[in-house]
C-alpha positions as a Markdown table, in Angstrom:
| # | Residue | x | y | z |
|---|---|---|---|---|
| 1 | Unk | -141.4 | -37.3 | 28.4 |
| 2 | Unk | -140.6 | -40.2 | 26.4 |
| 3 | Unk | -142.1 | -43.4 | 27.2 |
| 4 | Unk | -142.8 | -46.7 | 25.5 |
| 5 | Unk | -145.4 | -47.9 | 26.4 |
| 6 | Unk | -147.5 | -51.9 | 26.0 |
| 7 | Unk | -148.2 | -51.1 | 22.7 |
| 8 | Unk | -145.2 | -50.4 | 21.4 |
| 9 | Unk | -143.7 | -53.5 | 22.9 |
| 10 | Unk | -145.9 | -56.0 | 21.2 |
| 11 | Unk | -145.3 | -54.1 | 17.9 |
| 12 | Unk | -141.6 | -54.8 | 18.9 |
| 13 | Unk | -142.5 | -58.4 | 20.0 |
| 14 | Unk | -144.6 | -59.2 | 16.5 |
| 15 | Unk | -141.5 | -57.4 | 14.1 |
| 16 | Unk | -139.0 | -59.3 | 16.2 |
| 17 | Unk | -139.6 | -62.8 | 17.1 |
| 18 | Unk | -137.5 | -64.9 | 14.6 |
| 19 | Unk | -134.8 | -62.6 | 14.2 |
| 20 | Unk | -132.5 | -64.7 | 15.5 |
| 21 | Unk | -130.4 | -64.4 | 18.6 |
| 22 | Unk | -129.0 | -66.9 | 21.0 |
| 23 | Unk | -129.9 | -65.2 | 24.4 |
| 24 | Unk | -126.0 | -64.0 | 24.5 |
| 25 | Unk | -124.8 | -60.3 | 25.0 |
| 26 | Unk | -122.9 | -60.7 | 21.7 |
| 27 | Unk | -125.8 | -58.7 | 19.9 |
| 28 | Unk | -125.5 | -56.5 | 16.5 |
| 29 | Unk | -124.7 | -53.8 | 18.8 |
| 30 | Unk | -121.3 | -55.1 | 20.0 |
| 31 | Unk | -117.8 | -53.7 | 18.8 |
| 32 | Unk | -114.3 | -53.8 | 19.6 |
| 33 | Unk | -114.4 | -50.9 | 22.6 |
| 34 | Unk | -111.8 | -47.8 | 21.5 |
| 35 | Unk | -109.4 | -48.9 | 24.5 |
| 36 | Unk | -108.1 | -51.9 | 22.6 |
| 37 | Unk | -109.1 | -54.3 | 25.4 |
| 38 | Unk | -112.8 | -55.0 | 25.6 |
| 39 | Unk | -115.8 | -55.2 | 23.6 |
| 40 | Unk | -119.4 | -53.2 | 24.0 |
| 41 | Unk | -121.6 | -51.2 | 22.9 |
| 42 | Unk | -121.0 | -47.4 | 21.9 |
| 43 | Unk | -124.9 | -46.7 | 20.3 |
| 44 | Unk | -127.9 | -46.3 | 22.4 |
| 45 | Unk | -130.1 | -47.5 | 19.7 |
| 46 | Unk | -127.8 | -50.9 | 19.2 |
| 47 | Unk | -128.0 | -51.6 | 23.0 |
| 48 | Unk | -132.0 | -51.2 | 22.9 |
| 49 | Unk | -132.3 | -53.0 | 19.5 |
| 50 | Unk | -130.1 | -56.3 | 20.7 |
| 51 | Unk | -132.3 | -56.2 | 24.3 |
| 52 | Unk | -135.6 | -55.8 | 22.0 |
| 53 | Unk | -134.4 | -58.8 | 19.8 |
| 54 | Unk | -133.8 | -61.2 | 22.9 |
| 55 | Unk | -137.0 | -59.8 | 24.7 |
| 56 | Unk | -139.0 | -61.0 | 21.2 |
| 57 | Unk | -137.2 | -64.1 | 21.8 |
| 58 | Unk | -138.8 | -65.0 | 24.8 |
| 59 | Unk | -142.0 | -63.5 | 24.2 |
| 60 | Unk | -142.2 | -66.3 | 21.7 |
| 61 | Unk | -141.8 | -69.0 | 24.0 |
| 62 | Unk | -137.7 | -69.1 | 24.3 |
| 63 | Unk | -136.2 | -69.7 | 27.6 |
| 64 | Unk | -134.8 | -66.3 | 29.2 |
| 65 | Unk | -131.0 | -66.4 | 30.2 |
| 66 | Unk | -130.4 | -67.0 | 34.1 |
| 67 | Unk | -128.7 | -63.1 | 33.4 |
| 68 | Unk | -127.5 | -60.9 | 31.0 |
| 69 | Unk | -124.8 | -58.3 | 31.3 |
| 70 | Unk | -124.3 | -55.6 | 28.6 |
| 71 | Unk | -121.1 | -53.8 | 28.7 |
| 72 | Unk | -120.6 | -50.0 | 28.2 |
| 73 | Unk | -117.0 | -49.2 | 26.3 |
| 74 | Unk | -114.9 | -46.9 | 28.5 |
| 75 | Unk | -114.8 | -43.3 | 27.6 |
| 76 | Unk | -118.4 | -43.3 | 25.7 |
| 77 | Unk | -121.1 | -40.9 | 25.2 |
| 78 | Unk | -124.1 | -42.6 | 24.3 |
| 79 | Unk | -127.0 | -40.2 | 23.0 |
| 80 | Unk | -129.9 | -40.4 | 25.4 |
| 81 | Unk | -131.2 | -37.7 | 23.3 |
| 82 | Unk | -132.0 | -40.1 | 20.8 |
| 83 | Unk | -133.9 | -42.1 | 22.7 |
| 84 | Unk | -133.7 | -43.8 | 26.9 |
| 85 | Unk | -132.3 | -47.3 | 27.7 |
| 86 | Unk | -135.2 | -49.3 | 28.2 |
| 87 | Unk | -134.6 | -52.3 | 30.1 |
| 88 | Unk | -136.9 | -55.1 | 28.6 |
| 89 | Unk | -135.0 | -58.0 | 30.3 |
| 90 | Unk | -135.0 | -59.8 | 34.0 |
| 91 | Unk | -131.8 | -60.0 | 36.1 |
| 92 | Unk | -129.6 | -57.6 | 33.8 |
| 93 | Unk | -126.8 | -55.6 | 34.6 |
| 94 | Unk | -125.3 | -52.6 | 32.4 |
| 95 | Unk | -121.7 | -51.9 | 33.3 |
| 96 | Unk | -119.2 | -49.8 | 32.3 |
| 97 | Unk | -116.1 | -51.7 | 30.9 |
| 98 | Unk | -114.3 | -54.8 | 32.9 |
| 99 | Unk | -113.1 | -52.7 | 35.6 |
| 100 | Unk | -113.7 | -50.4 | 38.6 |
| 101 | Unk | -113.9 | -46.8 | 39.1 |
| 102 | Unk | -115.1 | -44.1 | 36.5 |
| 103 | Unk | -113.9 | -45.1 | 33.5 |
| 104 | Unk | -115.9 | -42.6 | 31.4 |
| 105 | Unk | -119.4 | -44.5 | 30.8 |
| 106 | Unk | -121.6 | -41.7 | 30.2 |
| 107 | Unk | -125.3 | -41.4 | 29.0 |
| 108 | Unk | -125.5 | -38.1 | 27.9 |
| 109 | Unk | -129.5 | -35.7 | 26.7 |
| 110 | Unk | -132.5 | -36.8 | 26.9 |
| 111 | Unk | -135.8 | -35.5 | 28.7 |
| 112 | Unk | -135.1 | -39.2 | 29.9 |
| 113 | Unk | -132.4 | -41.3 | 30.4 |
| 114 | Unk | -133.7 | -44.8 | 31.6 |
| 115 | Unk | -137.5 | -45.5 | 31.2 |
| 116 | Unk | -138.4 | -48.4 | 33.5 |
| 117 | Unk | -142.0 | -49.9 | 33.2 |
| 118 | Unk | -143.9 | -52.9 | 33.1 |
| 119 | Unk | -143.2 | -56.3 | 31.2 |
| 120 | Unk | -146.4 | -56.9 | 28.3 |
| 121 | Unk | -145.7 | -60.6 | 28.6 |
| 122 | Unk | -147.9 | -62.1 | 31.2 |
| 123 | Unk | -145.7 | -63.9 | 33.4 |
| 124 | Unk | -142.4 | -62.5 | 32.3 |
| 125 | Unk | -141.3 | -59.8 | 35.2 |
| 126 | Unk | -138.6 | -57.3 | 35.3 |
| 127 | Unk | -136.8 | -58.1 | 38.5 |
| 128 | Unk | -133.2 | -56.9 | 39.4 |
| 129 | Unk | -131.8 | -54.7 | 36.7 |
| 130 | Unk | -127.9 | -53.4 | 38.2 |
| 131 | Unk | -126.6 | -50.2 | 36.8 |
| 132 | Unk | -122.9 | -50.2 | 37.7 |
| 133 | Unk | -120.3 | -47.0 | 37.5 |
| 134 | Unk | -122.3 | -45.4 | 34.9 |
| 135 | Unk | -122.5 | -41.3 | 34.5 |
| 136 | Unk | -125.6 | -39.7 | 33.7 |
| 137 | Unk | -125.6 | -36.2 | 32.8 |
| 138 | Unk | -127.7 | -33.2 | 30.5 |
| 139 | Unk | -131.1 | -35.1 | 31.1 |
| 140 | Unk | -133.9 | -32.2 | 30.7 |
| 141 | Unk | -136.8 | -33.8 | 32.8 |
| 142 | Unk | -135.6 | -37.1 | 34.4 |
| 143 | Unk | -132.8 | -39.2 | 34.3 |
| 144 | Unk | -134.4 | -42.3 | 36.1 |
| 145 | Unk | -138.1 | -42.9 | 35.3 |
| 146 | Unk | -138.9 | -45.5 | 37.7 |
| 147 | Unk | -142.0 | -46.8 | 36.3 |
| 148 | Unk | -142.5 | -50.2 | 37.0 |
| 149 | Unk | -144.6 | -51.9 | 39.9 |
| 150 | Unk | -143.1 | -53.8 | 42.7 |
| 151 | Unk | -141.6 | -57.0 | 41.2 |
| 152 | Unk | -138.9 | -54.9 | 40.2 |
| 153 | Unk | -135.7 | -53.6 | 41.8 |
| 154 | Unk | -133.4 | -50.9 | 39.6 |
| 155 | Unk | -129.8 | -50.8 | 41.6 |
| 156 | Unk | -127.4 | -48.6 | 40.5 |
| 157 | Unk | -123.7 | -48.6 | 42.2 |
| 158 | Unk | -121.1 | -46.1 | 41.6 |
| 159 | Unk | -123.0 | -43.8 | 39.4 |
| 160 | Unk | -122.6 | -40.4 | 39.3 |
| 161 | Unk | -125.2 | -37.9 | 37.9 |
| 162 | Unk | -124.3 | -34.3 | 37.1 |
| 163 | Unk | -124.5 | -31.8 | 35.1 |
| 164 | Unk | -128.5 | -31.7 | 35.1 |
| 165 | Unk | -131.2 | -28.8 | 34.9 |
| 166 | Unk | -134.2 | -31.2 | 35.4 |
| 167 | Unk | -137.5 | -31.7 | 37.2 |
| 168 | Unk | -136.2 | -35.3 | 39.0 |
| 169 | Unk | -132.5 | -36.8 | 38.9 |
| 170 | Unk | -134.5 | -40.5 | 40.1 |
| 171 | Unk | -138.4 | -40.3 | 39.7 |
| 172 | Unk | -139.8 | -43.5 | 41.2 |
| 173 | Unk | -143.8 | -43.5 | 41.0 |
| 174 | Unk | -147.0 | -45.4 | 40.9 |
| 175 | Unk | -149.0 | -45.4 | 37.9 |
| 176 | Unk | -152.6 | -45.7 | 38.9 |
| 177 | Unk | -153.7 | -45.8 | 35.2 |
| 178 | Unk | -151.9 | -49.7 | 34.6 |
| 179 | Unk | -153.3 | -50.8 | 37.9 |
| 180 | Unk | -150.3 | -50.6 | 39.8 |
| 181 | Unk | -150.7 | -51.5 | 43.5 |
| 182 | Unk | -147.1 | -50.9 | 44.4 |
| 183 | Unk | -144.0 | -48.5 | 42.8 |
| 184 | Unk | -140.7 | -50.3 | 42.4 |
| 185 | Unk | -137.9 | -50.2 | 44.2 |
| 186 | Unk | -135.0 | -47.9 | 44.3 |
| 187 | Unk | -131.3 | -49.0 | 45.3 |
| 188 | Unk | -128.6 | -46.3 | 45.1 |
| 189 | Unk | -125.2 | -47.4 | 46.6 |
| 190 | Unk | -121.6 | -45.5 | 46.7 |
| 191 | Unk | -122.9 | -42.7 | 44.2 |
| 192 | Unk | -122.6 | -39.3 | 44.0 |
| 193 | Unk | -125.4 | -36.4 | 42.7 |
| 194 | Unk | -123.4 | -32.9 | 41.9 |
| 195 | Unk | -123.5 | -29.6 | 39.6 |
| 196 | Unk | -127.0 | -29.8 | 39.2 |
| 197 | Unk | -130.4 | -28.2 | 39.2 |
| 198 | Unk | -134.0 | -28.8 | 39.4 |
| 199 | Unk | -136.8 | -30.1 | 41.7 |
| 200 | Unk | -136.4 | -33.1 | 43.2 |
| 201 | Unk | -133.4 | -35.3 | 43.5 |
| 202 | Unk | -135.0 | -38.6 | 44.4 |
| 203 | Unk | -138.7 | -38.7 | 44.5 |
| 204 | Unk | -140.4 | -41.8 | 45.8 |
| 205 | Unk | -143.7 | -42.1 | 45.6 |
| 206 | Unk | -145.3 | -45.5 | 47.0 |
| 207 | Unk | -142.5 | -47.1 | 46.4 |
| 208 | Unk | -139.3 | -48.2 | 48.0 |
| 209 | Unk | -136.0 | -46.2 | 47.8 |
| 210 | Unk | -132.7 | -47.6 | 49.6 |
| 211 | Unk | -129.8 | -45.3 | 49.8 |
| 212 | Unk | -126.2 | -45.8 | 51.2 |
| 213 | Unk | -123.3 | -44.0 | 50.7 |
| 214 | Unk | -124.4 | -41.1 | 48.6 |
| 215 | Unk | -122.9 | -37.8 | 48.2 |
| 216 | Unk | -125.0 | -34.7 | 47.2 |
| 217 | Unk | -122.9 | -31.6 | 46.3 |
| 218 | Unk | -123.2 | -28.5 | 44.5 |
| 219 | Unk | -126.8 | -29.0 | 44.0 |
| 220 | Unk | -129.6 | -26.6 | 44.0 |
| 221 | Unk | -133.1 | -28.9 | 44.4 |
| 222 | Unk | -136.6 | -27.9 | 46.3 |
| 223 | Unk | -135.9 | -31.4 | 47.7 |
| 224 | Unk | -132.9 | -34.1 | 47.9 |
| 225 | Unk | -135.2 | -36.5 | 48.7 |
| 226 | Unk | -138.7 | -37.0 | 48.9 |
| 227 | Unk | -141.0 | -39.6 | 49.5 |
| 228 | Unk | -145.0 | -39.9 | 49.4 |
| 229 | Unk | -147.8 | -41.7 | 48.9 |
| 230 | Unk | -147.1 | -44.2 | 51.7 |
| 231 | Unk | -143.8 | -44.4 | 50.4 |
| 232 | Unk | -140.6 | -46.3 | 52.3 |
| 233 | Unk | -137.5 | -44.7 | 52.3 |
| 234 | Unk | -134.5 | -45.6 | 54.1 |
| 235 | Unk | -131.1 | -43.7 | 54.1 |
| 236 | Unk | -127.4 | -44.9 | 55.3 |
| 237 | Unk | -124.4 | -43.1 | 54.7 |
| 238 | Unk | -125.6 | -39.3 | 53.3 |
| 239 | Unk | -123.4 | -36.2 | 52.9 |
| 240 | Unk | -125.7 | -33.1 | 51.7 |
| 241 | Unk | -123.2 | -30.1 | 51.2 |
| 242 | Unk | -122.2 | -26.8 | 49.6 |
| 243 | Unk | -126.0 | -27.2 | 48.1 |
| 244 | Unk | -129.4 | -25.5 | 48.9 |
| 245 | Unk | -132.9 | -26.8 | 49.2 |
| 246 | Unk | -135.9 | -25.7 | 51.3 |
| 247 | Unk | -137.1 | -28.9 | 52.2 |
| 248 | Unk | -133.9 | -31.1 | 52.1 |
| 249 | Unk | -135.6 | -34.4 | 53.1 |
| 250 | Unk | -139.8 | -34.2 | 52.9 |
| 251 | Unk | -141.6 | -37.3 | 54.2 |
| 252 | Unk | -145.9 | -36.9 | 53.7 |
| 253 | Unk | -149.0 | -38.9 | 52.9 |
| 254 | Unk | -148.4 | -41.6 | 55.3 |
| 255 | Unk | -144.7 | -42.0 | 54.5 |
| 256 | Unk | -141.7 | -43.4 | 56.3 |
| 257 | Unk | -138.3 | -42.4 | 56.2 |
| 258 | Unk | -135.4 | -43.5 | 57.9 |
| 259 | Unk | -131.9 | -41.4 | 58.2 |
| 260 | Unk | -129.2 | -42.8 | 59.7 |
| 261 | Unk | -125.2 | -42.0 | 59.5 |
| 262 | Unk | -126.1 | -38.7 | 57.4 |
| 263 | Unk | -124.1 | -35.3 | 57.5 |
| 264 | Unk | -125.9 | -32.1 | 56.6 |
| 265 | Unk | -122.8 | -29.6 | 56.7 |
| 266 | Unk | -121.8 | -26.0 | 55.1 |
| 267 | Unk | -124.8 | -25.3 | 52.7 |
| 268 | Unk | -126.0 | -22.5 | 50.9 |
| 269 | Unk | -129.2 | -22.2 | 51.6 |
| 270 | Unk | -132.1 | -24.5 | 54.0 |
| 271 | Unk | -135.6 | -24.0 | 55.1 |
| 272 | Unk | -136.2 | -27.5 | 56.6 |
| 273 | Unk | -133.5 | -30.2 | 56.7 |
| 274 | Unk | -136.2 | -32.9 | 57.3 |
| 275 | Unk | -140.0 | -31.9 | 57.1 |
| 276 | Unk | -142.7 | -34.8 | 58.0 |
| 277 | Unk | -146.2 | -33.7 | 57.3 |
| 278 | Unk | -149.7 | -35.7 | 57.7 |
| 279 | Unk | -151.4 | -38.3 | 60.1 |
| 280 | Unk | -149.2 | -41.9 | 59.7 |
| 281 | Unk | -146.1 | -39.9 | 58.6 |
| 282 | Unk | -143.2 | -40.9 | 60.4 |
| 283 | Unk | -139.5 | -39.8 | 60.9 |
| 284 | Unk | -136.6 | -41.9 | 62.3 |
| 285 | Unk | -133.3 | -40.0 | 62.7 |
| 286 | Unk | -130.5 | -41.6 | 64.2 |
| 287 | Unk | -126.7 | -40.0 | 64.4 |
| 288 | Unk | -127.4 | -37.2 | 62.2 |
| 289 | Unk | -124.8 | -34.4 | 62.2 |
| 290 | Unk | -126.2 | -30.8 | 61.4 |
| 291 | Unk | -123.3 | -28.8 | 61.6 |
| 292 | Unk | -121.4 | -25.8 | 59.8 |
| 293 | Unk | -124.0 | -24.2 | 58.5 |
| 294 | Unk | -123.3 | -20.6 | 58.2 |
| 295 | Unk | -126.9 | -19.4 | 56.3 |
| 296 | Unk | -128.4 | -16.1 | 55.2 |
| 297 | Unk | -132.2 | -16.4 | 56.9 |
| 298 | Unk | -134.1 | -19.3 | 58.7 |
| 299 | Unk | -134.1 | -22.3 | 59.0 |
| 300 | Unk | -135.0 | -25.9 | 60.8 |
| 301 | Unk | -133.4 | -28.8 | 61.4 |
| 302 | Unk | -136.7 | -31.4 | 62.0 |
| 303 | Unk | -139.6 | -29.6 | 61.4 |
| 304 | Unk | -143.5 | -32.4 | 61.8 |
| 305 | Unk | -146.7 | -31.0 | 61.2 |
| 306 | Unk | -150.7 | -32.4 | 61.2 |
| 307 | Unk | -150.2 | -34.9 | 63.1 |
| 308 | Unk | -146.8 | -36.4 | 61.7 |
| 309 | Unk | -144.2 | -38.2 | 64.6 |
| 310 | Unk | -140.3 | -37.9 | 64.4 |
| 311 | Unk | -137.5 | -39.8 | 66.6 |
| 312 | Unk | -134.4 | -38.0 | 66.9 |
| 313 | Unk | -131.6 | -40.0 | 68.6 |
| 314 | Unk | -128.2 | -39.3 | 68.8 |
| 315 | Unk | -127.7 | -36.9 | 66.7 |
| 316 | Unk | -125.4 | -33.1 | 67.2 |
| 317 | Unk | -126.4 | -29.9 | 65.7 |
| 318 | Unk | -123.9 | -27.4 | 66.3 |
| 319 | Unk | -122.3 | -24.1 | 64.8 |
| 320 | Unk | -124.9 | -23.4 | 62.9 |
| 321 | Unk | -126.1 | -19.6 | 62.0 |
| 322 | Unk | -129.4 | -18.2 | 61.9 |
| 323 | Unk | -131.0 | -21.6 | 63.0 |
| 324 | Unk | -134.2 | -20.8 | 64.2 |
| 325 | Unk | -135.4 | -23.7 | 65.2 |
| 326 | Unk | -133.6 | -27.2 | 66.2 |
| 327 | Unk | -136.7 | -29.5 | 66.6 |
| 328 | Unk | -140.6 | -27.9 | 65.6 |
| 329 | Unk | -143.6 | -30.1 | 66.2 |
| 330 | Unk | -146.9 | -28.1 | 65.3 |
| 331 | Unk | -150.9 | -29.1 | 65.0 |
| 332 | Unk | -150.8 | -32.5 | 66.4 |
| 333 | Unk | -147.1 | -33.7 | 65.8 |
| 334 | Unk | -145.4 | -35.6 | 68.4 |
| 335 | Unk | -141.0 | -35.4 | 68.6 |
| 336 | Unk | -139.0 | -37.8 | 70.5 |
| 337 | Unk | -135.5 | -36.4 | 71.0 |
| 338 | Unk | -132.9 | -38.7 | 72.8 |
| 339 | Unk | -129.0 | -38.3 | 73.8 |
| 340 | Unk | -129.2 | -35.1 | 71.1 |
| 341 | Unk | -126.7 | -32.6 | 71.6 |
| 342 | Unk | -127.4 | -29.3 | 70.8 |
| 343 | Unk | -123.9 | -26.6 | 70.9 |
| 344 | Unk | -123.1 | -23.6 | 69.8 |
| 345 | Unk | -125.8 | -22.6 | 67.1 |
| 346 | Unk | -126.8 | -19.0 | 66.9 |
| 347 | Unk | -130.8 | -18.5 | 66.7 |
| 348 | Unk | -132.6 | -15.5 | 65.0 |
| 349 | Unk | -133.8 | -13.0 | 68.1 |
| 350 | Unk | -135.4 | -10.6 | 68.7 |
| 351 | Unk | -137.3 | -13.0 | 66.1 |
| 352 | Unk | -139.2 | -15.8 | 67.6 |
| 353 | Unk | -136.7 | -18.8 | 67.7 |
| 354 | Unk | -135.9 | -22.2 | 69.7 |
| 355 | Unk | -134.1 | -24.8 | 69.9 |
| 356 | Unk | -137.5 | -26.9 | 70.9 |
| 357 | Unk | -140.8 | -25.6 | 70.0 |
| 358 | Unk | -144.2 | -27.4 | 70.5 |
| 359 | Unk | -146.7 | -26.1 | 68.8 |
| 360 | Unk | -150.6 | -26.6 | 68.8 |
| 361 | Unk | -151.8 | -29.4 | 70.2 |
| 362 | Unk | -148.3 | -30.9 | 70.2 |
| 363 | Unk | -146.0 | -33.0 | 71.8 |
| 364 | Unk | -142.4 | -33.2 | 72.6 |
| 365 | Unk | -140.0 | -35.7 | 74.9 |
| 366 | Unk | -136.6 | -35.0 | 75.6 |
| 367 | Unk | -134.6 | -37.2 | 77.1 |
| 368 | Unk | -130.3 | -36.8 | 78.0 |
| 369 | Unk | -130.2 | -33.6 | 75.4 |
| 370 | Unk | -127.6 | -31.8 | 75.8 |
| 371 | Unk | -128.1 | -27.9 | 75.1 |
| 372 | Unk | -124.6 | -26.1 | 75.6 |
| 373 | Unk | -123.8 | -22.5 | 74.5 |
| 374 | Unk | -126.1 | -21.7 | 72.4 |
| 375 | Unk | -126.8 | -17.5 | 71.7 |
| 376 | Unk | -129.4 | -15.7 | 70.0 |
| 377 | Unk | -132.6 | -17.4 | 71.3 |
| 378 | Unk | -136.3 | -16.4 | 72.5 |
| 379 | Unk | -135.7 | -19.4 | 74.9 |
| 380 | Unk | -134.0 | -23.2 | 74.6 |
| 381 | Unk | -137.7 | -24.7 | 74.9 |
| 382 | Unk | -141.0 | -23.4 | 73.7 |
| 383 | Unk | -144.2 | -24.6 | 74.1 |
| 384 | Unk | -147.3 | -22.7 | 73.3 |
| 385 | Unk | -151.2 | -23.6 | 72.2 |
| 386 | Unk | -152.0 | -26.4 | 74.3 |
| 387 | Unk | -149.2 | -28.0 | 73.9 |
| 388 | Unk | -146.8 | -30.8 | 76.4 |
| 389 | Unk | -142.9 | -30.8 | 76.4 |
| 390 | Unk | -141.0 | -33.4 | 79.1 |
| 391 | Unk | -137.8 | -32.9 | 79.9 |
| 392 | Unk | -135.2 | -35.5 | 81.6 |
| 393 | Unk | -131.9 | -36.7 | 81.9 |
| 394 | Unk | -131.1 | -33.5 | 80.3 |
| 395 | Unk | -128.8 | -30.4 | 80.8 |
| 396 | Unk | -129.4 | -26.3 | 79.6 |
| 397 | Unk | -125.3 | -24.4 | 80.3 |
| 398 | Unk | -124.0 | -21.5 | 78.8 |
| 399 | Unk | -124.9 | -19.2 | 75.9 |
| 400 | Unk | -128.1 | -16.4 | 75.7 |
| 401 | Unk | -131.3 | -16.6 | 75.2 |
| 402 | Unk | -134.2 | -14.1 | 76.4 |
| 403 | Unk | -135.7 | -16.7 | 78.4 |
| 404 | Unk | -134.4 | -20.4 | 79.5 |
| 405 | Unk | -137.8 | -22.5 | 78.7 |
| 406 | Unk | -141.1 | -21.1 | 78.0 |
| 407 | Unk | -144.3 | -22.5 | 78.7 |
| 408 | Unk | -147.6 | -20.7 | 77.9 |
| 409 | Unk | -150.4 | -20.4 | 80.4 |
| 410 | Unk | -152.4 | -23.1 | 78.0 |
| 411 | Unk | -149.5 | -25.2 | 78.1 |
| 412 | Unk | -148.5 | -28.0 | 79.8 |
| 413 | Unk | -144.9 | -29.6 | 80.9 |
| 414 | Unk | -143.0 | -32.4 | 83.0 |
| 415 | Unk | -139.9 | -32.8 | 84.5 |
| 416 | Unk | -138.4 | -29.2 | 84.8 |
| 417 | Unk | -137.8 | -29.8 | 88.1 |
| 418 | Unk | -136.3 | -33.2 | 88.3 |
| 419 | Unk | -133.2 | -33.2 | 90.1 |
| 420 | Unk | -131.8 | -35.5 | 86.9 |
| 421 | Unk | -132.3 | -32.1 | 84.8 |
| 422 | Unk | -129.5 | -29.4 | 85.4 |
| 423 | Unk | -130.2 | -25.9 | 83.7 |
């Protein structure tokens, strides 16, 4: 993967400083745009030569600009391939043309597209850097690297990548060898991901990621999103659909994720929707809609393992096929599930399936869940290997299942009986 690393930036630094440039975005890179109307820049290499000239500037003692914006000419290509945008300068924004909406900005190849990392000059830090209503497509390994520590915030709003075979479409990591406490963070806002392919959409790892409004379509990853490493990762607005992944959303290593507003409707192919895995883990779910999902073998919703906790609040999860489990919390996990409806899924019998299972050692509250016609199912609750499920406020009508709750003989429950429970 291309990188440049400290090095290479004081080489830059020591060939530049002098060359002259007022700190202005009308650089050597600028030309009349092929609308007629604007100026910009239509040459990767121009936009990181003029950035590298003002970033030598400053490195020699000038004053840096309060902002800069670079402008992308409407219906561009500029060759990634060639080499990644690497944004050198504090409070910058790279737009596409004077306007809104897609107007054709595109950054085209590349194993990567934008390569964020660490400012050489002590002192000088790369804060908010603001990519709007650019297209990124054809990137081979990533599009974002998101290399830089925790001073720094990338935003990008309207973009749309596509088009991709690639390992990540965002990766946002800490690099233990610069002595990185922190990863960046990671702002995404009224963007779409489509046509693509690869393994991970948005990887976070220690850092913090900040989605709303995103659409993810057409896309075949191992995982949407995935955060790590104690990583923080909140999400607003999602639509996942017509796409397939087995772990759609994986939390693990002490990470916290929070879904909110999402949709997770007619997809190809799931094994987990959301998977939380290891002690200090934690899921929050709030008015997530599971529904429509019509799939070949399989699958879970909300599935939190070795000790991992999840809060499922409400949220519907209905007509979907072969779902074999709604909610799964196995070898220490602990699931909250509140004012969750659960309607019309089909399970996966004579196969083990549930709508609930606690699982070794586990733990899982219910409280005002809702589960209405659902067929196919070893029972609605299962609770086996010394494990505890409470039930109240809550409701079990129509559909099949070969038992109503199970409870093994190791097991423990509450609440069954509550006259606030129908069933």
């Amino acid at each position: 993967m291309p990188s440049i690393n400290a090095t290479t930036e004081q080489v830059l630094v020591q060939e530049l400083s002098g060359a002259g440039m007022a700190g202005t975005i009308n650089g050597t890179g600028v030309v009349n745009c092929p609308d007629g109307f604007s100026t910009g820049y239509t040459d990767i290499v121009l936009l990181n030569l003029d950035i590298s000239r003002e970033f030598a500037r400053i490195s020699a003692g000038g004053p840096p600009e309060p902002e800069y914006v670079y402008t992308i000419c409407p219906k561009t290509v500029l060759n990634t391939a060639i080499e990644p945008l690497v944004p050198l300068l504090s409070n910058t924004t790279f737009r596409c043309g004077n306007s809104t909406g897609d107007i054709g900005c595109i950054f085209a190849g590349g194993e990567a597209q934008v390569m964020f990392k660490d400012s050489a000059v002590a002192g000088y830090d790369y804060e908010t850097i603001i990519f709007q209503r650019i297209t990124f497509t054809s990137f081979s390994e990533v599009s974002i690297a998101a290399f830089a520590s925790n001073q720094t915030t990338a935003r990008f709003e309207g973009c749309h990548w596509r088009g991709f075979s690639s390992q990540f479409v965002v990766n946002q990591t800490h690099l233990q060898s610069l002595g990185i406490d922190r990863s960046m963070t990671v702002e995404i806002f009224d963007s779409i991901i489509s046509t693509g392919s690869g393994e991970v959409g948005l990887s976070n790892a220690n850092g913090e990621l900040v989605v709303n409004n995103l659409t993810m379509t057409n896309v075949a990853l191992v995982s949407m999103i995935a955060t790590q490493n104690n990583g923080h990762t909140d999400v607003t607005n999602l639509l996942v659909t017509q796409s397939s992944s087995p772990a759609m959303m994986f939390a693990g290593s002490g990470s916290t994720v929070s879904v909110s507003n999402t949709e997770i409707s007619d997809n190809v192919a799931i094994a987990d929707v959301f998977f939380g895995d290891g002690d200090g883990t934690v899921l929050t779910l709030q008015d997530i809609r599971v529904m429509d999902n019509n799939l070949p073998s399989g699958w879970n919703v909300a599935y939190v393992s070795a000790q991992s906790r999840a809060t499922i609040v409400d949220s519907v999860v209905s007509n979907n096929v072969n779902l074999e489990s709604g909610i799964t919390a196995t070898q220490s996990a602990f699931a909250s599930v509140n004012r969750t409806e659960f309607r019309s899924n089909v399970g996966t019998a004579p196969n083990a399936s549930a709508l609930v299972f606690a699982i070794r050692d586990s733990r899982v509250d219910l409280q005002g869940v809702s589960f209405l016609d659902n067929d196919n199912y070893s029972a609605s609750i299962f609770a086996i290997f010394q494990s505890t499920f409470d039930l109240s406020d809550s409701c079990i009508i129509g559909g099949s299942s070969d038992m109503t709750i199970y409870v093994s003989d190791d097991s423990t429950y509450t609440g069954v009986d509550a006259a606030s429970n129908y069933i």
